[in-house]
Every structure is written in structure tokens, then in C-alpha cells.
PQR file with spaces between the fields and no chain letter, atoms N, CA, C, O and H, PARSE charges and radii, in Angstrom:
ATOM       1  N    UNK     1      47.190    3.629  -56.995 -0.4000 1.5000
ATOM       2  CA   UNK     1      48.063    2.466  -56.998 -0.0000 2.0000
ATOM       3  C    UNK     1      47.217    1.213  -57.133  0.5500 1.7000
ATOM       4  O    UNK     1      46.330    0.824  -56.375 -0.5500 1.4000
ATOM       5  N    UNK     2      47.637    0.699  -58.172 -0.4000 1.5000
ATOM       6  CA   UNK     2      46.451   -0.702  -58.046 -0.0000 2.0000
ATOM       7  C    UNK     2      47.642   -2.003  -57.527  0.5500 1.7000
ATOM       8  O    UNK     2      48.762   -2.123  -58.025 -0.5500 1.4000
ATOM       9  H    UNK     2      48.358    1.015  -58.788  0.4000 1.0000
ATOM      10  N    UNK     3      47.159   -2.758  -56.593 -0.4000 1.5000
ATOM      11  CA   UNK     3      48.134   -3.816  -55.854 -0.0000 2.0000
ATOM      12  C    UNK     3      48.102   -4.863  -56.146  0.5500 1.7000
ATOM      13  O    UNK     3      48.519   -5.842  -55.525 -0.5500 1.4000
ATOM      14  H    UNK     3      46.250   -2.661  -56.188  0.4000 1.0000
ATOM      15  N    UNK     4      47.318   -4.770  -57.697 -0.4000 1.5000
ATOM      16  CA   UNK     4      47.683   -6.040  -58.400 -0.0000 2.0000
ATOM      17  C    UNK     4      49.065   -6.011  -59.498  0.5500 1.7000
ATOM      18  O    UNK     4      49.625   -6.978  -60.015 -0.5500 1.4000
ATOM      19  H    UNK     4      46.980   -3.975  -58.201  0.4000 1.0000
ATOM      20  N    UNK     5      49.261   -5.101  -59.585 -0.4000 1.5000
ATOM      21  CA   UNK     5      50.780   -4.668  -60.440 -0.0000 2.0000
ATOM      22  C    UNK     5      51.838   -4.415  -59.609  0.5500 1.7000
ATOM      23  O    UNK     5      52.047   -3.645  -58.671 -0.5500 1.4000
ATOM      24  H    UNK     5      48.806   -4.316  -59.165  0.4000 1.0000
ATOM      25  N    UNK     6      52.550   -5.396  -60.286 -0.4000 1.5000
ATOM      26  CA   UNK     6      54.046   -5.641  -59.300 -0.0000 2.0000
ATOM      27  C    UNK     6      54.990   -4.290  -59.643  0.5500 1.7000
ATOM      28  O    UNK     6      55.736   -3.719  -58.847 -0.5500 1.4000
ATOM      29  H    UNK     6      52.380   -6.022  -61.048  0.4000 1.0000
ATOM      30  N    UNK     7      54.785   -3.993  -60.833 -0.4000 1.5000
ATOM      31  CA   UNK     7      56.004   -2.509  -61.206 -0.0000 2.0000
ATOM      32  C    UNK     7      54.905   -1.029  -60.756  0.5500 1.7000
ATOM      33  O    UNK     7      53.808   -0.827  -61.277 -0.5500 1.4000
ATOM      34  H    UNK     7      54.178   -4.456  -61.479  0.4000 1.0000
ATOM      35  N    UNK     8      55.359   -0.401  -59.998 -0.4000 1.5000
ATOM      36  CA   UNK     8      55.043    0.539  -59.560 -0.0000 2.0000
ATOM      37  C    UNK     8      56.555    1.711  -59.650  0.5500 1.7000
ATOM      38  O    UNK     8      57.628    1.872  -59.068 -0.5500 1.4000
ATOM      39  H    UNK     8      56.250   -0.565  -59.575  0.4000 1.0000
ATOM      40  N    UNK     9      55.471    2.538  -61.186 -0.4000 1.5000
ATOM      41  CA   UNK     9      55.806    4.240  -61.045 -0.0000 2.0000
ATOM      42  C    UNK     9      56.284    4.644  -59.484  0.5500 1.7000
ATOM      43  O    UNK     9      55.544    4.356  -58.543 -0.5500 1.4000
ATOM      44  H    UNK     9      54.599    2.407  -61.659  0.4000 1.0000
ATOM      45  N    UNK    10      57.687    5.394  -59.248 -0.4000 1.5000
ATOM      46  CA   UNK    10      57.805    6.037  -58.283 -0.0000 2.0000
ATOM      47  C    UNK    10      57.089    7.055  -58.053  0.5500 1.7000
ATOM      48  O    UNK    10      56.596    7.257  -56.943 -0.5500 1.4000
ATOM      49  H    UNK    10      58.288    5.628  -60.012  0.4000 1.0000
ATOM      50  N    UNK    11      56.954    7.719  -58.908 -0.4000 1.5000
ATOM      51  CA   UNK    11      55.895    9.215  -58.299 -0.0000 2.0000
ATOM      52  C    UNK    11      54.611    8.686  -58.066  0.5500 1.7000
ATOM      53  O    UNK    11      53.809    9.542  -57.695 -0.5500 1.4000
ATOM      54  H    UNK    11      57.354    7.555  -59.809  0.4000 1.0000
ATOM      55  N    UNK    12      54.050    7.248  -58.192 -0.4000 1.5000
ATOM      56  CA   UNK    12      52.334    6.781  -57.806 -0.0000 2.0000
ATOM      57  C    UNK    12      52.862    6.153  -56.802  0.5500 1.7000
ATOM      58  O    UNK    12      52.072    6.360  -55.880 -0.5500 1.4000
ATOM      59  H    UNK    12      54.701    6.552  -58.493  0.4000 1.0000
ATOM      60  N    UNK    13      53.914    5.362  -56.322 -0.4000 1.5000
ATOM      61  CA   UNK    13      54.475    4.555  -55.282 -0.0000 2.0000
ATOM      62  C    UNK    13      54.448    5.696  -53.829  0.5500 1.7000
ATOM      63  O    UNK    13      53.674    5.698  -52.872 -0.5500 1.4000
ATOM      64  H    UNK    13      54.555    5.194  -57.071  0.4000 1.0000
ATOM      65  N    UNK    14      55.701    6.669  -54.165 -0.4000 1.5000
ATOM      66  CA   UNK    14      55.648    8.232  -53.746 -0.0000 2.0000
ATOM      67  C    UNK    14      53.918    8.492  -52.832  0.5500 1.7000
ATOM      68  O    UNK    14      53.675    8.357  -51.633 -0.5500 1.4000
ATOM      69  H    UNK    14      56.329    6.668  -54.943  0.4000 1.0000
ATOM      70  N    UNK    15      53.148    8.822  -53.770 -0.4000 1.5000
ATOM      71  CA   UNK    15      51.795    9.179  -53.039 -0.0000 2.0000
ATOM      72  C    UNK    15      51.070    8.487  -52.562  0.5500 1.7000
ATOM      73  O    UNK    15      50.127    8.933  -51.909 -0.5500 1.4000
ATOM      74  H    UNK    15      53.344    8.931  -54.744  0.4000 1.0000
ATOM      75  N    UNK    16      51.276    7.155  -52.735 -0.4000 1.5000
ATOM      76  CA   UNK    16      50.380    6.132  -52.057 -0.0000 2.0000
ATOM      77  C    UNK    16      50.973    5.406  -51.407  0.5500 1.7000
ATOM      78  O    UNK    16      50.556    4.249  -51.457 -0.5500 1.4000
ATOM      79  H    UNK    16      52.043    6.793  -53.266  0.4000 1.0000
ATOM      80  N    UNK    17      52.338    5.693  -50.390 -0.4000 1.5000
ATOM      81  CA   UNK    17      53.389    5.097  -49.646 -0.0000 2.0000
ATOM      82  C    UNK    17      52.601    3.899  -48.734  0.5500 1.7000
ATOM      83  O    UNK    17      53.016    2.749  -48.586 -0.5500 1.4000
ATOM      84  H    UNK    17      52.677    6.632  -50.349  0.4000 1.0000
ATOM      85  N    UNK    18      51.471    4.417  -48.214 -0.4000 1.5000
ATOM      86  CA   UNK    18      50.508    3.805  -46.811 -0.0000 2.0000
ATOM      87  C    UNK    18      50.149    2.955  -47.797  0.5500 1.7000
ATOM      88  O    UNK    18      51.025    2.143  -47.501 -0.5500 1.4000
ATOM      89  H    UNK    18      51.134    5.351  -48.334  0.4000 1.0000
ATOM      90  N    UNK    19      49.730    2.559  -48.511 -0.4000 1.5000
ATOM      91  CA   UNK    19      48.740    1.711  -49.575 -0.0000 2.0000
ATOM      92  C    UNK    19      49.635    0.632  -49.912  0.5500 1.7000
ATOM      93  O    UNK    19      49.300   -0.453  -50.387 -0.5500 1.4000
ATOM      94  H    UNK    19      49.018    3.218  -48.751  0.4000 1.0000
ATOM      95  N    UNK    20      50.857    1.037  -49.614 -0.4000 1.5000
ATOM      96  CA   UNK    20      52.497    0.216  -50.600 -0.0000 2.0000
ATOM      97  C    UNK    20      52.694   -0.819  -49.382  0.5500 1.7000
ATOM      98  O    UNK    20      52.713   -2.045  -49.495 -0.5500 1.4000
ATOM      99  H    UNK    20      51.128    1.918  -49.229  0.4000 1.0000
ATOM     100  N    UNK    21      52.848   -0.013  -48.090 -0.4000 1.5000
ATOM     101  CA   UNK    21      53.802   -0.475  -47.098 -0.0000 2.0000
ATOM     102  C    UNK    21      52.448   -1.718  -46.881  0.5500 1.7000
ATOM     103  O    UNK    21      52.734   -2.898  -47.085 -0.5500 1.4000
ATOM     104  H    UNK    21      52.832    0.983  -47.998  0.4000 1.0000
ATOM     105  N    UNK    22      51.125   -1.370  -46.496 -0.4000 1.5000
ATOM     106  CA   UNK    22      50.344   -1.959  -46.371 -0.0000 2.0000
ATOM     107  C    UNK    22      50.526   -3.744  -47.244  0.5500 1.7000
ATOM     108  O    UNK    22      50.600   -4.902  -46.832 -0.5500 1.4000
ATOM     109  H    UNK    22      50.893   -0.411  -46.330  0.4000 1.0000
ATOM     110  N    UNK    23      50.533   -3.179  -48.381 -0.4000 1.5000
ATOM     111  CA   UNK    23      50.374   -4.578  -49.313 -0.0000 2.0000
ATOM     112  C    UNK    23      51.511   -5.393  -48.748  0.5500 1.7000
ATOM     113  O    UNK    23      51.385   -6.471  -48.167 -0.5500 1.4000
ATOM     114  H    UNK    23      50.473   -2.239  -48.716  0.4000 1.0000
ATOM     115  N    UNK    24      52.897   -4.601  -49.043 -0.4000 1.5000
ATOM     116  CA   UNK    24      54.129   -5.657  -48.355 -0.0000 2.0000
ATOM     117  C    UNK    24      53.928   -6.272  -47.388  0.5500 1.7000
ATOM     118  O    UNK    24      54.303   -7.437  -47.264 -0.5500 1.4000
ATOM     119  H    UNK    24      52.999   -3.725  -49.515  0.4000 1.0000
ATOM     120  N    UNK    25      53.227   -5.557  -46.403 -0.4000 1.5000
ATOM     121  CA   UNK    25      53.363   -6.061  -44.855 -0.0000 2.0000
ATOM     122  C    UNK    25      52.118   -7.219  -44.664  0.5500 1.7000
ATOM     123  O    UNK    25      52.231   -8.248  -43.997 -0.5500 1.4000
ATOM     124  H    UNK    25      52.922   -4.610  -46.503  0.4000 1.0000
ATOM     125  N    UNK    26      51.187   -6.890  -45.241 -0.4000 1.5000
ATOM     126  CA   UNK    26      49.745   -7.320  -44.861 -0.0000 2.0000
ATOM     127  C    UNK    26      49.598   -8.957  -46.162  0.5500 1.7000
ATOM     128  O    UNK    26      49.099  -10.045  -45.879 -0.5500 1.4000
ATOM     129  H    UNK    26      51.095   -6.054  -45.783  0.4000 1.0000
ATOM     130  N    UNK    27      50.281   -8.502  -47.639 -0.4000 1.5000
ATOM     131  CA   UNK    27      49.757   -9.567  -48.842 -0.0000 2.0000
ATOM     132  C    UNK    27      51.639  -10.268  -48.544  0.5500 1.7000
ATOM     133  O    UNK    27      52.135  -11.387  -48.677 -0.5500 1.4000
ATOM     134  H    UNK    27      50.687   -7.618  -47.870  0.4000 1.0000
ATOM     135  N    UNK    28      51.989   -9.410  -48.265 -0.4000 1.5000
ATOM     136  CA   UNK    28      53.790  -10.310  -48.449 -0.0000 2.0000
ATOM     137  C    UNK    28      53.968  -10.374  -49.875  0.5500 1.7000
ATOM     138  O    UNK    28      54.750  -11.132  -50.449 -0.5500 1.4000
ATOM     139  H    UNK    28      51.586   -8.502  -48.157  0.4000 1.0000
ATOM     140  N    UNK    29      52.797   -9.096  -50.701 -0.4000 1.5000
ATOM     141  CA   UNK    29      54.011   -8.735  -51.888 -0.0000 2.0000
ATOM     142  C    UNK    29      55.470   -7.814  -51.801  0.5500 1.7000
ATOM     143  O    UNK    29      56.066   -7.078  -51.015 -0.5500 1.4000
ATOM     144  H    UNK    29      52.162   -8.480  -50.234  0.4000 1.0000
ATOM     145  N    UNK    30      55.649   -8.576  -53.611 -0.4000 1.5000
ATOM     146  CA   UNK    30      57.010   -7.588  -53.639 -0.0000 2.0000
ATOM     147  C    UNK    30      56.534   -6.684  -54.677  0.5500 1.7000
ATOM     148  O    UNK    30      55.940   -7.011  -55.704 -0.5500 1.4000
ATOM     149  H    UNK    30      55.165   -9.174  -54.250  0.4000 1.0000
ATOM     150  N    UNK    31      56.829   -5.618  -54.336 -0.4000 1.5000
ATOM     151  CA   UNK    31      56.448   -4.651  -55.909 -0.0000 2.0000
ATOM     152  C    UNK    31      57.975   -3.550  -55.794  0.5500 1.7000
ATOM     153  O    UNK    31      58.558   -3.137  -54.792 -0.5500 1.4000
ATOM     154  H    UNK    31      57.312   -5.352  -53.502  0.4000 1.0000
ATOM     155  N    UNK    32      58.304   -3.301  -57.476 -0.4000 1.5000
ATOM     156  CA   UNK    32      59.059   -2.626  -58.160 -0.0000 2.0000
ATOM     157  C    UNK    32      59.121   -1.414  -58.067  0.5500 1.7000
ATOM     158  O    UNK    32      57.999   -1.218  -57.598 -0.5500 1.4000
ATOM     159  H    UNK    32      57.830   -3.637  -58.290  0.4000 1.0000
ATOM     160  N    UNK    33      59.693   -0.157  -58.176 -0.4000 1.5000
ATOM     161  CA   UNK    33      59.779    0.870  -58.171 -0.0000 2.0000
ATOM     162  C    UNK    33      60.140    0.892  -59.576  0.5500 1.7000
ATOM     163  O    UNK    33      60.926    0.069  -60.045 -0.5500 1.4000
ATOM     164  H    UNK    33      60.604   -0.316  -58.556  0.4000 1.0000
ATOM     165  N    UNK    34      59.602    1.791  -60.251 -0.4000 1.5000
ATOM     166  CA   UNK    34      60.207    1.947  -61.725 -0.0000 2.0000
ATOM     167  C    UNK    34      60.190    3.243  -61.687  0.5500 1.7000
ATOM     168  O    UNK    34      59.424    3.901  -60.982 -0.5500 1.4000
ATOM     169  H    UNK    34      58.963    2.459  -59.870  0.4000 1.0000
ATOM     170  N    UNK    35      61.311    3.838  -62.691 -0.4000 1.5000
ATOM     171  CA   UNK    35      61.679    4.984  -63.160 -0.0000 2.0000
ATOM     172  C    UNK    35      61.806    5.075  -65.025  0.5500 1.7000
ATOM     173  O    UNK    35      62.761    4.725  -65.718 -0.5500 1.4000
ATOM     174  H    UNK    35      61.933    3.303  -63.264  0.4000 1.0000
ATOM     175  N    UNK    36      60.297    5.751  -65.527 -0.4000 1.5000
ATOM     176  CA   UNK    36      60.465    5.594  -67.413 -0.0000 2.0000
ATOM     177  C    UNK    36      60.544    3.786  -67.437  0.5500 1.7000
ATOM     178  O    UNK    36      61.454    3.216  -68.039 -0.5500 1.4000
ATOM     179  H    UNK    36      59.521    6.035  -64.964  0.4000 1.0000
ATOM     180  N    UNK    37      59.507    3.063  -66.730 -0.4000 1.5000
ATOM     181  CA   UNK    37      59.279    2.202  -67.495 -0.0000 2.0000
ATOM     182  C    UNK    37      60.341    0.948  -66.772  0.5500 1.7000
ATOM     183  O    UNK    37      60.019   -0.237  -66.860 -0.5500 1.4000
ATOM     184  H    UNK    37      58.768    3.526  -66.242  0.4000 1.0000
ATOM     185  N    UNK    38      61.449    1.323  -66.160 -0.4000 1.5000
ATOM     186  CA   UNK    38      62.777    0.313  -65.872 -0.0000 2.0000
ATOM     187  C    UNK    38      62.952    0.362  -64.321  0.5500 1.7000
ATOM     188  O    UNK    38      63.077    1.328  -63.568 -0.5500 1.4000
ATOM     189  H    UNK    38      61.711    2.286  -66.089  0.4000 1.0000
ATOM     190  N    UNK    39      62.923   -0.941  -64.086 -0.4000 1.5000
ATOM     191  CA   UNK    39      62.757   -1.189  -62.454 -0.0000 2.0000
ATOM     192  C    UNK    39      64.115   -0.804  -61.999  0.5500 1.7000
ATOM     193  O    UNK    39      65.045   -1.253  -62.669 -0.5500 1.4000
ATOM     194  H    UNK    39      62.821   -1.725  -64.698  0.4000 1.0000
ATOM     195  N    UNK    40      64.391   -0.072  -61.005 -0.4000 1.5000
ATOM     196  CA   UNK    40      65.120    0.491  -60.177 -0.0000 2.0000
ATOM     197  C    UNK    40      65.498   -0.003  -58.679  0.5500 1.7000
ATOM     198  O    UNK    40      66.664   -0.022  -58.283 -0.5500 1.4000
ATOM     199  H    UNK    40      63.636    0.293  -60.461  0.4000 1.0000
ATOM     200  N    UNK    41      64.302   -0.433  -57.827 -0.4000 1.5000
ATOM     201  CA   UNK    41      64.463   -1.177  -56.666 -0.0000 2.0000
ATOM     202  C    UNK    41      62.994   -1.488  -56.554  0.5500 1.7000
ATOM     203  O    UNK    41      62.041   -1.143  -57.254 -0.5500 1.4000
ATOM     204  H    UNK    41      63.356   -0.418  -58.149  0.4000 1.0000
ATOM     205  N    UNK    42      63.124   -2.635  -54.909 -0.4000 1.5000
ATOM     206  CA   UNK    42      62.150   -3.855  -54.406 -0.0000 2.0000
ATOM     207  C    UNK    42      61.894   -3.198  -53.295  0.5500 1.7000
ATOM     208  O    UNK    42      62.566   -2.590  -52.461 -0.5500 1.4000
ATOM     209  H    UNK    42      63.897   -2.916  -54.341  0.4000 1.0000
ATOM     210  N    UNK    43      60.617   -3.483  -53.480 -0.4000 1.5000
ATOM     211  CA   UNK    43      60.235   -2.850  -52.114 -0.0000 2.0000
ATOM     212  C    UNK    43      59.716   -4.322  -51.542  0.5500 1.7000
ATOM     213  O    UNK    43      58.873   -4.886  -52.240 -0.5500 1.4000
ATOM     214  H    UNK    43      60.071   -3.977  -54.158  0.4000 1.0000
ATOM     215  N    UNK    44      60.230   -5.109  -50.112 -0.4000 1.5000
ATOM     216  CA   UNK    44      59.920   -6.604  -50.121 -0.0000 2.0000
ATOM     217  C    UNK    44      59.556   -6.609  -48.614  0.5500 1.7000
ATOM     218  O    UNK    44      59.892   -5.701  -47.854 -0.5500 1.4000
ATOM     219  H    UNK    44      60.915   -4.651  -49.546  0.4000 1.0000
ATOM     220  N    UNK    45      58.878   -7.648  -48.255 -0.4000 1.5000
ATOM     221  CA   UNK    45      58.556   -8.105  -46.562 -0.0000 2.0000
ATOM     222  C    UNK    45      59.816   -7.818  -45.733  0.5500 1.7000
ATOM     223  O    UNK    45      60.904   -8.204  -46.160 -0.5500 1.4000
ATOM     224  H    UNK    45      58.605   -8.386  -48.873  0.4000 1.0000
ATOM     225  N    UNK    46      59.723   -7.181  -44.608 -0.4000 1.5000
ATOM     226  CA   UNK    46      61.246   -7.512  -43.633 -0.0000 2.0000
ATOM     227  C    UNK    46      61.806   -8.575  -43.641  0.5500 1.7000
ATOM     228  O    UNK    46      63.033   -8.563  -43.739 -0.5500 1.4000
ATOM     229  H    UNK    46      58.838   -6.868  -44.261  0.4000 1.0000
ATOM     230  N    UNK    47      61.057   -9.924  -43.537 -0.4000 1.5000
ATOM     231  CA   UNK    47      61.735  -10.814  -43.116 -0.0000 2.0000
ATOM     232  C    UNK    47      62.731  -11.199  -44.594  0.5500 1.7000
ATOM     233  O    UNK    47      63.870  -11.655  -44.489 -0.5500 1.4000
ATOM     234  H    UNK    47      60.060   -9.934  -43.457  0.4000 1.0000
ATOM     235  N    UNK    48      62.319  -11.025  -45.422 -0.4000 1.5000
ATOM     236  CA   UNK    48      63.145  -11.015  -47.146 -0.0000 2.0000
ATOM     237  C    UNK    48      64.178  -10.234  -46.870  0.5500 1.7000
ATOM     238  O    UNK    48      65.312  -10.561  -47.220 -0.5500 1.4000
ATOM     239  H    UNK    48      61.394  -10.654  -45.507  0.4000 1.0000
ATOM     240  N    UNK    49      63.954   -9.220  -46.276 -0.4000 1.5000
ATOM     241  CA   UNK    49      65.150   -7.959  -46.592 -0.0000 2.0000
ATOM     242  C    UNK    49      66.338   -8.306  -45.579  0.5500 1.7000
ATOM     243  O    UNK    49      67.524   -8.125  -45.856 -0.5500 1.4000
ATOM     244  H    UNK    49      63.033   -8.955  -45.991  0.4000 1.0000
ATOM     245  N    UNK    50      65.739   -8.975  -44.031 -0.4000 1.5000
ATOM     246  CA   UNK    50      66.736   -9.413  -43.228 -0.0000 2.0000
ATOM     247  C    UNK    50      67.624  -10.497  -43.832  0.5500 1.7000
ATOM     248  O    UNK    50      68.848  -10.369  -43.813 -0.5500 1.4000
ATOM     249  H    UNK    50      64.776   -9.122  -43.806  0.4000 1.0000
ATOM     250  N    UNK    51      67.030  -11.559  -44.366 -0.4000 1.5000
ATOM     251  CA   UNK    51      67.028  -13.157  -44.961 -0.0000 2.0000
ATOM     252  C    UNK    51      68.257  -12.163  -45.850  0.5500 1.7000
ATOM     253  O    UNK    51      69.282  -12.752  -45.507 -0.5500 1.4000
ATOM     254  H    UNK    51      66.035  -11.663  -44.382  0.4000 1.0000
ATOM     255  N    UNK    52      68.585  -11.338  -46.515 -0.4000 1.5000
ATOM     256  CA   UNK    52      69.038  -11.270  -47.425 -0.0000 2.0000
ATOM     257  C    UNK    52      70.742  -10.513  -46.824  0.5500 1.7000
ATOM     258  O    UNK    52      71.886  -10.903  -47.058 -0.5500 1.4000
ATOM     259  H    UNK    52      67.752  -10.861  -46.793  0.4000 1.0000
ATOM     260  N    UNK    53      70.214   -9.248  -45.946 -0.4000 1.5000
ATOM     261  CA   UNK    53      71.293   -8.967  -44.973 -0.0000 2.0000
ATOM     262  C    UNK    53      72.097   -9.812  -44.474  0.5500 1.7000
ATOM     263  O    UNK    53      73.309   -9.624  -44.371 -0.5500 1.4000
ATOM     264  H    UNK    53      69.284   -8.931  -45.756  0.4000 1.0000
ATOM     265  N    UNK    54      71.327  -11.099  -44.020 -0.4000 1.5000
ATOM     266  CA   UNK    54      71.833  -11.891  -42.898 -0.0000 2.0000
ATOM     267  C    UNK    54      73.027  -12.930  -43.720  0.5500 1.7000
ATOM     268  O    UNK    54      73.903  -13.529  -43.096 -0.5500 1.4000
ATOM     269  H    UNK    54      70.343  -11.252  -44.103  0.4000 1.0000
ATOM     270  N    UNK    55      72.874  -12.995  -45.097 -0.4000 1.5000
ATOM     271  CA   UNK    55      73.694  -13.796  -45.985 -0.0000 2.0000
ATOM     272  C    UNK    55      74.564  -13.104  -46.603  0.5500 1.7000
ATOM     273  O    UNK    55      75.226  -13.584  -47.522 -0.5500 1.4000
ATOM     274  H    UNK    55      72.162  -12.508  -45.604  0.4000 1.0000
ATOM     275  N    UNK    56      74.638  -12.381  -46.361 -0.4000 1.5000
ATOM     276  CA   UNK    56      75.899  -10.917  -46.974 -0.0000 2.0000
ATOM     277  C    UNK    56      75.681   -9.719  -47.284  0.5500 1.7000
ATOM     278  O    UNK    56      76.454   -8.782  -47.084 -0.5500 1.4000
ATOM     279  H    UNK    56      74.100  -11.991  -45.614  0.4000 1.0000
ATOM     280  N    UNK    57      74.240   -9.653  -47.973 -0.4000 1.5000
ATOM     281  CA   UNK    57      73.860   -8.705  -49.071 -0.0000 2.0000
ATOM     282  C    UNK    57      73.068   -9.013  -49.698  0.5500 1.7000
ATOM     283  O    UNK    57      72.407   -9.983  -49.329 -0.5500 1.4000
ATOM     284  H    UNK    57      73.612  -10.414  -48.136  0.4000 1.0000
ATOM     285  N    UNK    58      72.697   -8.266  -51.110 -0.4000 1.5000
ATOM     286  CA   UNK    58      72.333   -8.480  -52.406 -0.0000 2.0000
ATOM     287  C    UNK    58      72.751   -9.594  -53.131  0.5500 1.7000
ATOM     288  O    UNK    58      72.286  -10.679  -53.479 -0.5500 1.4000
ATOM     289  H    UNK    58      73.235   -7.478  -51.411  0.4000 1.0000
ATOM     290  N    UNK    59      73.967   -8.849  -53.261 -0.4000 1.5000
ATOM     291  CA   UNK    59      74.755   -9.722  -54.272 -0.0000 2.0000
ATOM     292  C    UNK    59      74.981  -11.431  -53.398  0.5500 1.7000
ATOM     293  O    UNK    59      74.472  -12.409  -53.946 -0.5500 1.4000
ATOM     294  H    UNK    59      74.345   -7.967  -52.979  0.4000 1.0000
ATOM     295  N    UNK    60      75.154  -11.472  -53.101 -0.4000 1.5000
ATOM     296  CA   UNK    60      75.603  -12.645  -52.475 -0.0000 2.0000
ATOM     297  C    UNK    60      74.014  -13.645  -52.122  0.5500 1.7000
ATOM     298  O    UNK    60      74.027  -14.871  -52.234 -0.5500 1.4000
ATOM     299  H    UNK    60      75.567  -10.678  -52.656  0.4000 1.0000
ATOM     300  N    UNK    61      72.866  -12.944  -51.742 -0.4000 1.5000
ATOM     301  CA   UNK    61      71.858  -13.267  -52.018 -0.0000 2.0000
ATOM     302  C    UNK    61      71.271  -13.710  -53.338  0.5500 1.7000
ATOM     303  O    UNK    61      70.468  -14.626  -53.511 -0.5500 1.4000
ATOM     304  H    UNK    61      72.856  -11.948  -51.652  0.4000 1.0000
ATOM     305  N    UNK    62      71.687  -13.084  -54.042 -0.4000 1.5000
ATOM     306  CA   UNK    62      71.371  -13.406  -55.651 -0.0000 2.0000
ATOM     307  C    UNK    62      72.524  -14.430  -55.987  0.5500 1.7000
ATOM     308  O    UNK    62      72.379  -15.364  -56.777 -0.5500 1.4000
ATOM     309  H    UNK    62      72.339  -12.339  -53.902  0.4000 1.0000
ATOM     310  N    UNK    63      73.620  -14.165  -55.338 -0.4000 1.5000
ATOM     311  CA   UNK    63      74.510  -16.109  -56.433 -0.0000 2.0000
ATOM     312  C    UNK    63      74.217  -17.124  -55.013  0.5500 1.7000
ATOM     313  O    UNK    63      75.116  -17.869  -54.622 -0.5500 1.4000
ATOM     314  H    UNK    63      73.738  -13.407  -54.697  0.4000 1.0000
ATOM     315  N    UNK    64      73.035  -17.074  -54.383 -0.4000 1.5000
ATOM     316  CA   UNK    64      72.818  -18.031  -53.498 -0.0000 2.0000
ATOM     317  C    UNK    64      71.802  -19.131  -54.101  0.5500 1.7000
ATOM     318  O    UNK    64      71.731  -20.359  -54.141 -0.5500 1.4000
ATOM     319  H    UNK    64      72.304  -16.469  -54.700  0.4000 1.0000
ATOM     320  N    UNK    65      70.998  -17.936  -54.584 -0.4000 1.5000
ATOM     321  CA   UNK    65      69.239  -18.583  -55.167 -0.0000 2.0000
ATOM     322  C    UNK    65      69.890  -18.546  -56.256  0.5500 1.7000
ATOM     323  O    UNK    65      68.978  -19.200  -56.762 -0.5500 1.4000
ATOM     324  H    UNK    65      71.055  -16.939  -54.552  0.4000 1.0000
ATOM     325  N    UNK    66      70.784  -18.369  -57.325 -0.4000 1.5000
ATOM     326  CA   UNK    66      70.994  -18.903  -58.383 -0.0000 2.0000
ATOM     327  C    UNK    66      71.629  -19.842  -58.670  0.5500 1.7000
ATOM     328  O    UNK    66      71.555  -20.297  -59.812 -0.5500 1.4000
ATOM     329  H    UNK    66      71.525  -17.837  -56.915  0.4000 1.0000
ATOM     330  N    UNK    67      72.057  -20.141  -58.164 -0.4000 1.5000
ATOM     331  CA   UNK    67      73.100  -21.748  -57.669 -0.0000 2.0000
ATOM     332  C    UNK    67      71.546  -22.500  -57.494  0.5500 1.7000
ATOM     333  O    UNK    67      70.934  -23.153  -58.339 -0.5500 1.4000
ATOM     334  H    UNK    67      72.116  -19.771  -57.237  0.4000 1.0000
ATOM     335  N    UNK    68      71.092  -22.114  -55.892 -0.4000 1.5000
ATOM     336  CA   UNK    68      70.333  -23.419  -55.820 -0.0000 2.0000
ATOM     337  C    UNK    68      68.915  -23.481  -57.077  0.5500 1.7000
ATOM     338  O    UNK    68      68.269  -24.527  -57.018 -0.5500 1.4000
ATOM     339  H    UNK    68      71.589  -21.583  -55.205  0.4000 1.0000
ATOM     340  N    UNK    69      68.478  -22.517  -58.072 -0.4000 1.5000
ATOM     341  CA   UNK    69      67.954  -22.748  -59.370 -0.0000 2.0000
ATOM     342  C    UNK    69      68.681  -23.537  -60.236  0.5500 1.7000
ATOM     343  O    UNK    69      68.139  -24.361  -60.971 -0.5500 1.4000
ATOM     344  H    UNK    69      69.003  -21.667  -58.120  0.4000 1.0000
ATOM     345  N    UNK    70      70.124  -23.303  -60.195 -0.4000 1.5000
ATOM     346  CA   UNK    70      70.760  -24.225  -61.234 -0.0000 2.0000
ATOM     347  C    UNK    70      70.378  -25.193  -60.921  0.5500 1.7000
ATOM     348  O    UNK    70      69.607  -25.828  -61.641 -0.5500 1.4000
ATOM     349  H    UNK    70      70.565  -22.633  -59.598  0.4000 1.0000
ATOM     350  N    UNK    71      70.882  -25.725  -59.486 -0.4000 1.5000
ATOM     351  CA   UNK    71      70.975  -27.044  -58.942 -0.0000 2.0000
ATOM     352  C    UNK    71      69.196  -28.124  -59.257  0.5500 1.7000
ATOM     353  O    UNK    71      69.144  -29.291  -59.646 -0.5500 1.4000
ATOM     354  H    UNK    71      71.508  -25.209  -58.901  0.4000 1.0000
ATOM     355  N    UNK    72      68.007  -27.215  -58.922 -0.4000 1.5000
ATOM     356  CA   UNK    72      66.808  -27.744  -59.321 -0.0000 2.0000
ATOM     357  C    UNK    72      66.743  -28.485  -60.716  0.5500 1.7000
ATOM     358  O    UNK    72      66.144  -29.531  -60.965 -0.5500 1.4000
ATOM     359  H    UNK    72      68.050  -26.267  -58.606  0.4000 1.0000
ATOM     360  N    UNK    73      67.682  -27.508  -61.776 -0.4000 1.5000
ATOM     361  CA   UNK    73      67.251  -27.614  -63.069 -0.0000 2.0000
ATOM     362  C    UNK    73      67.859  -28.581  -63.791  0.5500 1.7000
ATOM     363  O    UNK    73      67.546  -28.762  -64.968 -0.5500 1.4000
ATOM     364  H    UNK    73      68.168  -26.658  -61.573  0.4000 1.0000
């Protein structure tokens, strides 16, 4: 697993789980799970994943930060 690449193969993600959880927890990256090339899910810091729970969800997380991007732009 190299932890400079944000898209991470599931079956290299898979075997190097300790190496993964490490980077999230320790660099406060986010890295990708991909399946053939196409990202599938985020593997992100707790406090991201709560931040995101705590506002509804996903979805509702995503038309939160896209509003306030509009609003920047």
C-alpha cells in the first residue's frame, strides 16, 4: 500500500488494513476503496464520519458542502 495514493485497490486495502487505519487515524487522510479502477467508498477520520452522521447522513452532508461551495463561488 503506498499512502501517498488516495485510491486504494480493495484487495491491497484488504491486506494492509493496519497500514490504512494507521494513515486515517495518525495523517487524517482520506483514501478510496476502488473496485476495477472506480471508487466505491471513503475510508475517512472519525471525527469526518461523526461530522457527517451528526447532520443527517451522506446525502445531506454532501448538499451541505455544496451549497456552502456554491455560496464561496
Amino acid at each position: 500500500m503506498d499512502p501517498n495514493v488516495e485510491d486504494q485497490p480493495i484487495h491491497i486495502a484488504r491486506a494492509n488494513i493496519s497500514k490504512l487505519h494507521n494513515a486515517v487515524q495518525l495523517l487524517r487522510r482520506v483514501y478510496f476503496l476502488t473496485s476495477r479502477g472506480t471508487r466505491e467508498a471513503a475510508v475517512v477520520p472519525v471525527d469526518l464520519g461523526e461530522l457527517i452522521q451528526e447532520v443527517g447522513g451522506p446525502d445531506q452532508a454532501a448538499a451541505i458542502l455544496k451549497t456552502h461551495l456554491a455560496d464561496k463561488g
